[in-house]
C-alpha positions in Angstrom: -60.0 -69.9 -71.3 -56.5 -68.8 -71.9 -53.8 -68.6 -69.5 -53.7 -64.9 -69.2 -57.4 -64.7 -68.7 -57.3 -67.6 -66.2 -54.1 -65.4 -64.1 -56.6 -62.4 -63.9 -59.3 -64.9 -62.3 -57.1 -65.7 -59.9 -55.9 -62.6 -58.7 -59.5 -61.1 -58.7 -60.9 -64.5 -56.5 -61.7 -63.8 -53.2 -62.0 -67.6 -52.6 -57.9 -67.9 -53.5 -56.9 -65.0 -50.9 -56.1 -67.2 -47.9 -54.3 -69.7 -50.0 -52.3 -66.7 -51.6 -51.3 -64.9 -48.6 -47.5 -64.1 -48.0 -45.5 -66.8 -45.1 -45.0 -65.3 -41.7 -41.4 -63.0 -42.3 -38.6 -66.0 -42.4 -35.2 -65.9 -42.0 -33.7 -64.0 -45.2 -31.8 -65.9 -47.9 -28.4 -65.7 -48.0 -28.6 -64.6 -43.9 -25.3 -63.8 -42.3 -26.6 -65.2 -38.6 -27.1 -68.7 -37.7 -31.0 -70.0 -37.7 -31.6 -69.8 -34.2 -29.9 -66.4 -33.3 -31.8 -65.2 -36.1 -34.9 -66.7 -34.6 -33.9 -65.0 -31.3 -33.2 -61.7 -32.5 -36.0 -61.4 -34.5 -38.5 -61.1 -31.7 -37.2 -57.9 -30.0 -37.6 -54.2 -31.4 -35.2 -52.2 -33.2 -34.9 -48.4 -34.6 -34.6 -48.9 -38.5 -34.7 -45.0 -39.2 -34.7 -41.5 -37.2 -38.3 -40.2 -38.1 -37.1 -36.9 -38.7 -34.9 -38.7 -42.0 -38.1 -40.0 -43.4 -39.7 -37.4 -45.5 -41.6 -37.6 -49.0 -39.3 -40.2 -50.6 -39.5 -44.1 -49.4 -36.4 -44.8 -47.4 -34.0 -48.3 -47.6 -32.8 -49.6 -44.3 -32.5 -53.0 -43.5 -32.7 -54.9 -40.0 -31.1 -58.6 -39.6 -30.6 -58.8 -43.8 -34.2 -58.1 -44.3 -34.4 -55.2 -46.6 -37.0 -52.9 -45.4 -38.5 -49.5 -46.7 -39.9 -47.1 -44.4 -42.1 -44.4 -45.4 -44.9 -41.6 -44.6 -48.3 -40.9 -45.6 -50.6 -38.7 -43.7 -51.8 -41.3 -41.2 -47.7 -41.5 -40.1 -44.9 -43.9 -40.9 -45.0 -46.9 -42.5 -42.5 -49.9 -42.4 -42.8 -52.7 -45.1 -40.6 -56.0 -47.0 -38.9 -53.5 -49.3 -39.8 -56.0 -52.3 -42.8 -55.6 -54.9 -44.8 -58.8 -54.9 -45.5 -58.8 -58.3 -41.2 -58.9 -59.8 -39.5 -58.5 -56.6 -38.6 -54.6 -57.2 -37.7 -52.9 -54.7 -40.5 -50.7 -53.5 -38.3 -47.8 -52.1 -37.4 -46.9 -55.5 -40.7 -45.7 -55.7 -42.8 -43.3 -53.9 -45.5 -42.1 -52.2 -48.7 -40.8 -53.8 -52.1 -39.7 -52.6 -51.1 -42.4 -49.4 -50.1 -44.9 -51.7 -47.1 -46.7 -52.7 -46.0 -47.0 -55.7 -43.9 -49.5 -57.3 -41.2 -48.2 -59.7 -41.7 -51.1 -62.3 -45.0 -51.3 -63.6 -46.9 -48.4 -60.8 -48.7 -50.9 -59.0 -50.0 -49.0 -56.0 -50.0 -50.3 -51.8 -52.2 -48.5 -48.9 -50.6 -48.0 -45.9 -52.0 -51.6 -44.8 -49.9 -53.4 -47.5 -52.8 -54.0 -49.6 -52.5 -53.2 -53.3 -55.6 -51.3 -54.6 -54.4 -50.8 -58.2 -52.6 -52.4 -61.0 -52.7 -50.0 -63.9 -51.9 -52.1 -66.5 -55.6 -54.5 -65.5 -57.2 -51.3 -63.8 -60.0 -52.9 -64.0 -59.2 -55.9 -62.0 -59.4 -56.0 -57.8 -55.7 -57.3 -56.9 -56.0 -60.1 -54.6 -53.7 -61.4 -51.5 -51.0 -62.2 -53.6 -50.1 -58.7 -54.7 -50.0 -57.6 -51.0 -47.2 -55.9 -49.6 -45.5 -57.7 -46.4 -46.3 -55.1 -44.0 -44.6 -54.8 -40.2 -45.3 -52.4 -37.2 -44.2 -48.8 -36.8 -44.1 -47.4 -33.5 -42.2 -43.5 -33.9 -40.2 -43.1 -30.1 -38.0 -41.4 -29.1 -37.7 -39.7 -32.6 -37.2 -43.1 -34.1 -39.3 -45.6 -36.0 -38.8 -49.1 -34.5 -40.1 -52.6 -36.0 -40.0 -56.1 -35.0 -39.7 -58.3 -37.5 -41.8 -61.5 -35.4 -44.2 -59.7 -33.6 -46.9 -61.9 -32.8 -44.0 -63.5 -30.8 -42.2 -60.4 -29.5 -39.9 -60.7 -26.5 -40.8 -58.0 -24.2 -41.5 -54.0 -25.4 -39.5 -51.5 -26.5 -37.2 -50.2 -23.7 -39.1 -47.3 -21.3 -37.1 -43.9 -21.5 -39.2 -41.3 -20.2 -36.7 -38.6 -19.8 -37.5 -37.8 -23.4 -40.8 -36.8 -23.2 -39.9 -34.9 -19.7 -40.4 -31.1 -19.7 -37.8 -30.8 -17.6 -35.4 -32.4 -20.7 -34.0 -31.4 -23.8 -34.5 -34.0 -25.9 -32.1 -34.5 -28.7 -31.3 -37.3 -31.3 -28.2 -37.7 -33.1 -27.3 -39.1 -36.5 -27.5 -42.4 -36.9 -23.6 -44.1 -37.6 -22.8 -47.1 -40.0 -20.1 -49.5 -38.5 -18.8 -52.4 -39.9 -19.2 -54.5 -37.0 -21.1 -56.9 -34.6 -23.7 -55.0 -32.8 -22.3 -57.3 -30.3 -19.2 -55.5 -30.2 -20.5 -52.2 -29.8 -22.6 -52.5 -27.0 -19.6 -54.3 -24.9 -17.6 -51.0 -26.3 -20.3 -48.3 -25.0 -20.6 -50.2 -21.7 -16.5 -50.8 -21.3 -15.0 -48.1 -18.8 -11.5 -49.0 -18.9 -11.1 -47.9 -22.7 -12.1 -43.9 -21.7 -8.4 -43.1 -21.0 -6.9 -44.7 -24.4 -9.8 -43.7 -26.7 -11.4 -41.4 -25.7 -8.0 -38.7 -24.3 -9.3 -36.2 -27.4 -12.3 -35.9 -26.3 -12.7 -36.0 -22.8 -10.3 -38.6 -21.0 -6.9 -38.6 -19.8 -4.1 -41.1 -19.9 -2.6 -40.5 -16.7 -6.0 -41.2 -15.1 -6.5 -45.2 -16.5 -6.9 -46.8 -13.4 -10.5 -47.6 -13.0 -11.8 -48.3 -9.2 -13.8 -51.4 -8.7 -17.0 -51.4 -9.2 -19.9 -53.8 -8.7 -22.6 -55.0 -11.1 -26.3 -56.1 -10.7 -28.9 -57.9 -12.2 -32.2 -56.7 -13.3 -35.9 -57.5 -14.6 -34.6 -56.0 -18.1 -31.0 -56.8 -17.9 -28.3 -55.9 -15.8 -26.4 -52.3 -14.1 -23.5 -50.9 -13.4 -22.8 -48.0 -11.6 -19.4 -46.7 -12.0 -18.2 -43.6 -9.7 -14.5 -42.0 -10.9 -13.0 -38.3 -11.2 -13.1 -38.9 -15.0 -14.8 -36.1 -16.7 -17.6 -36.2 -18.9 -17.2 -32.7 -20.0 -15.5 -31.9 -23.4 -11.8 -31.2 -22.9 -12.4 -27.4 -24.0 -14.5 -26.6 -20.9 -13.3 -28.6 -18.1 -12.2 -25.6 -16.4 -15.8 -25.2 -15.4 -15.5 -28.7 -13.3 -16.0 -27.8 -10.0 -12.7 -29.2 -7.7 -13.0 -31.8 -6.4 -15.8 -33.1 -8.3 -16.6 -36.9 -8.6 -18.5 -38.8 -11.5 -21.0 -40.9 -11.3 -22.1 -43.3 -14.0 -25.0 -45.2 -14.1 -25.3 -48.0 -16.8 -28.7 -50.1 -17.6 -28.2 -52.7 -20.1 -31.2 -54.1 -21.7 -30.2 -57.2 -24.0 -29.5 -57.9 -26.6 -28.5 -54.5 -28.0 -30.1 -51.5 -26.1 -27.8 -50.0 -22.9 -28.5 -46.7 -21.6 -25.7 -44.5 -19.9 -26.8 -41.8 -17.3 -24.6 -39.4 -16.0 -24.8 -37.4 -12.9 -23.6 -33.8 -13.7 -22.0 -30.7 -11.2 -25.3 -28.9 -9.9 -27.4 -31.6 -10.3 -27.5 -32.1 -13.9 -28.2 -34.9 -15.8 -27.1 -36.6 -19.3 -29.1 -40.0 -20.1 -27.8 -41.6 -23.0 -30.0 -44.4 -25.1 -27.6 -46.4 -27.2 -29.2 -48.5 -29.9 -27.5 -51.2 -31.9 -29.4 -52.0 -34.8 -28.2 -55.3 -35.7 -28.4 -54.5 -40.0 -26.2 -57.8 -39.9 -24.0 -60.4 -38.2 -21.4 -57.9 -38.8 -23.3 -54.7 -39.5 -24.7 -52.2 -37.2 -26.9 -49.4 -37.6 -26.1 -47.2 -33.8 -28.9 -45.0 -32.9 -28.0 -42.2 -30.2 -31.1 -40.3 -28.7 -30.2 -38.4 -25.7 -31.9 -35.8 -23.1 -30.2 -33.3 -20.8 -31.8 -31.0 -18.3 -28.6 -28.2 -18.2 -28.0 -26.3 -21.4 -31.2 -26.5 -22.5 -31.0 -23.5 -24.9 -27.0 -24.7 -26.5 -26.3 -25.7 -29.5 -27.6 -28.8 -30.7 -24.8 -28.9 -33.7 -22.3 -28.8 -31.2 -23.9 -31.7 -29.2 -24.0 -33.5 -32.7 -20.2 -32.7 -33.0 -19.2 -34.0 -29.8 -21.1 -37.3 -30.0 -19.4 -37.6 -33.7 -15.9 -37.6 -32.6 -16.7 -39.9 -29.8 -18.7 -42.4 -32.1 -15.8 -42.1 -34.7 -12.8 -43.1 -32.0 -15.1 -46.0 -30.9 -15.6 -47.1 -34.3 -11.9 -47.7 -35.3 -11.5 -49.6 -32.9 -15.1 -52.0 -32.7 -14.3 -52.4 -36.5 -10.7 -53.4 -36.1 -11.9 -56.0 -33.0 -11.3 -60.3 -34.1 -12.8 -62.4 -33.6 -15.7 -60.1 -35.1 -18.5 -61.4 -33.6 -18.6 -61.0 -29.8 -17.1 -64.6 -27.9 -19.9 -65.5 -25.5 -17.7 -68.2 -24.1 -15.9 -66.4 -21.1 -12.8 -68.7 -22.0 -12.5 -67.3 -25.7 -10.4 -63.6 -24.8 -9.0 -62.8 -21.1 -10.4 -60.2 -18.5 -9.7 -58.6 -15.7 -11.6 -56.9 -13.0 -12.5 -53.8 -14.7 -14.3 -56.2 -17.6 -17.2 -56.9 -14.9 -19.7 -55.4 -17.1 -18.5 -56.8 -20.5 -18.6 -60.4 -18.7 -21.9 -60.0 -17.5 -23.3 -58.4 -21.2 -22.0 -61.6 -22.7 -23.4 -64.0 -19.9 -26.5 -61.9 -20.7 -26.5 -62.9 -24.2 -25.8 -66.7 -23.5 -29.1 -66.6 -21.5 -31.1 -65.3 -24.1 -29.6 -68.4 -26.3 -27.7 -66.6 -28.1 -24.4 -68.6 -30.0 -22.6 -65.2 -30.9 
């Protein structure tokens, strides 16, 4: 028997399947987190694409340096290594035919399950274990498709927000942002109060109303909250005029660790804003921020001008997250100075200690 012969035995034997099947999902080479973090963060869910972004073509993203392809076939959206088994191609230069993968290199085709069910140049042969994809849950909510890289060990469920679903809600989701940063970093800069005045004075803040009243924080089942009660506006500066006098803010903040905090604000005439902000930690110093949102007031407004408003806010909060050193987030409280109106940064980062985090 010769060698090539004796390869196409082994791919067809179903006896050399469970020897041949792919290792759990490990920590990627070349991995810009240490072993354990890694380990840590790889048990929770993250967003790795907005579903409406993931059409006819296989899409690239990546979630702690895994490289990942996400794509559709009529059954829904799929989420797989983005790496061909057979010469370690990446599959989302391929695409999507009758269901099926198919590898750019040499067309070798994947179901939905990961299996592959065709190699064209052997169609003959029945491609065993070794030529299956690595294959990872999709779940599509809240307009996004979120994986977990270690699910059989996953820590806890994606984070409830069921606002978006509500009839009484308009549910919108924003384009996802790129920033050069810790995910770390962001989160600490969404839930951060005292930086409205100096970043965000464009938009919707004032300078010569910085002083930010105390305000008291609390721990949860998923994390911790903050509620934080000012006179600074949430409207956009070009409509403030239809602030009622008087009127005071109140802001509520949930923070599910490690990188999911949610921001609800209580509107004039009882309307509401609840905010999902989603890290994606792409890398050490990466992140991927995914922004779906729900309002009950304005229902019928434009949806462009929601995106354009959340732009400019993400933008002024991205110069500064990527200018931030150290760049990863110090978990030891003694590592940067605070003051009182840092109570929920210090609690985010005790947060992240206890889920043994090194940062």
């Amino acid at each position: 028997m010769n060698q090539a012969s004796s390869l196409l035995q082994e791919a067809a034997a179903p006896e050399l399947q469970a020897r041949a099947r792919l290792p759990r999902m490990g920590r990627p080479r070349n991995c810009s987190y240490a072993e354990d973090d890694w380990e840590i963060l790889s048990k929770f869910w993250f967003p790795v694409a907005r579903a409406d972004d993931i059409g006819a073509k296989p899409v690239a993203s990546k979630l702690l340096d895994v490289k990942l392809v996400v794509y559709r076939t009529t059954s829904g959206i799929n989420v797989a290594r983005d790496l061909c088994p057979h010469r370690g191609v990446p599959l989302s230069m391929g695409w999507v035919e009758s269901d099926e993968l198919v590898c750019a290199y040499h067309g070798l085709r994947f179901a939905a399950d990961g299996r592959c069910v065709k190699i064209p140049a052997q169609p003959n042969v029945v491609p065993s274990d070794r030529f299956r994809a690595t294959n990872l849950p999709a779940v599509e909510r809240y307009g996004l498709v979120w994986t977990c890289l270690d699910p059989d060990n996953a820590a806890g469920e994606i984070p409830p927000f069921p606002e978006f679903d509500g009839s009484d809600f308009q549910a919108i989701v924003c384009p996802p942002v790129t920033m050069q940063a810790a995910p770390g970093r962001q989160v600490e800069g969404f839930i951060d109060v005292a930086h409205f005045a100096w970043i965000h004075h464009e938009a919707f803040a004032n300078r010569e109303k910085s002083m930010v009243p105390l305000y008291q924080t609390k721990s949860t089942d998923y994390g911790f909250q903050t509620i934080y009660i000012s006179d600074v506006s949430n409207f956009p500066k070009a409509v403030q005029h239809l602030e009622p006098e008087g009127f005071i803010w109140k802001r509520t903040f949930d923070v599910h660790p490690p990188f999911v905090a949610f921001l609800t604000v209580d509107f004039p005439n009882e309307g509401v804003l609840k905010i999902m902000n989603i890290a994606t930690p792409v890398s050490a110093r990466e992140t991927t921020l995914y922004v779906p949102l729900v309002r009950n007031f304005d229902r019928t407004g434009s949806v462009e001008d929601v995106y354009a408003f959340n732009a400019q806010i993400f933008a002024e909060d991205q110069a500064i997250v990527e200018a931030q050193c150290p760049e990863d987030l110090p978990l030891d409280p003694d590592e940067e100075a605070h003051f009182a109106a840092d109570r929920s940064s210090v609690a985010y980062r005790k947060a992240l200690r206890q889920l043994g985090l090194s940062g």
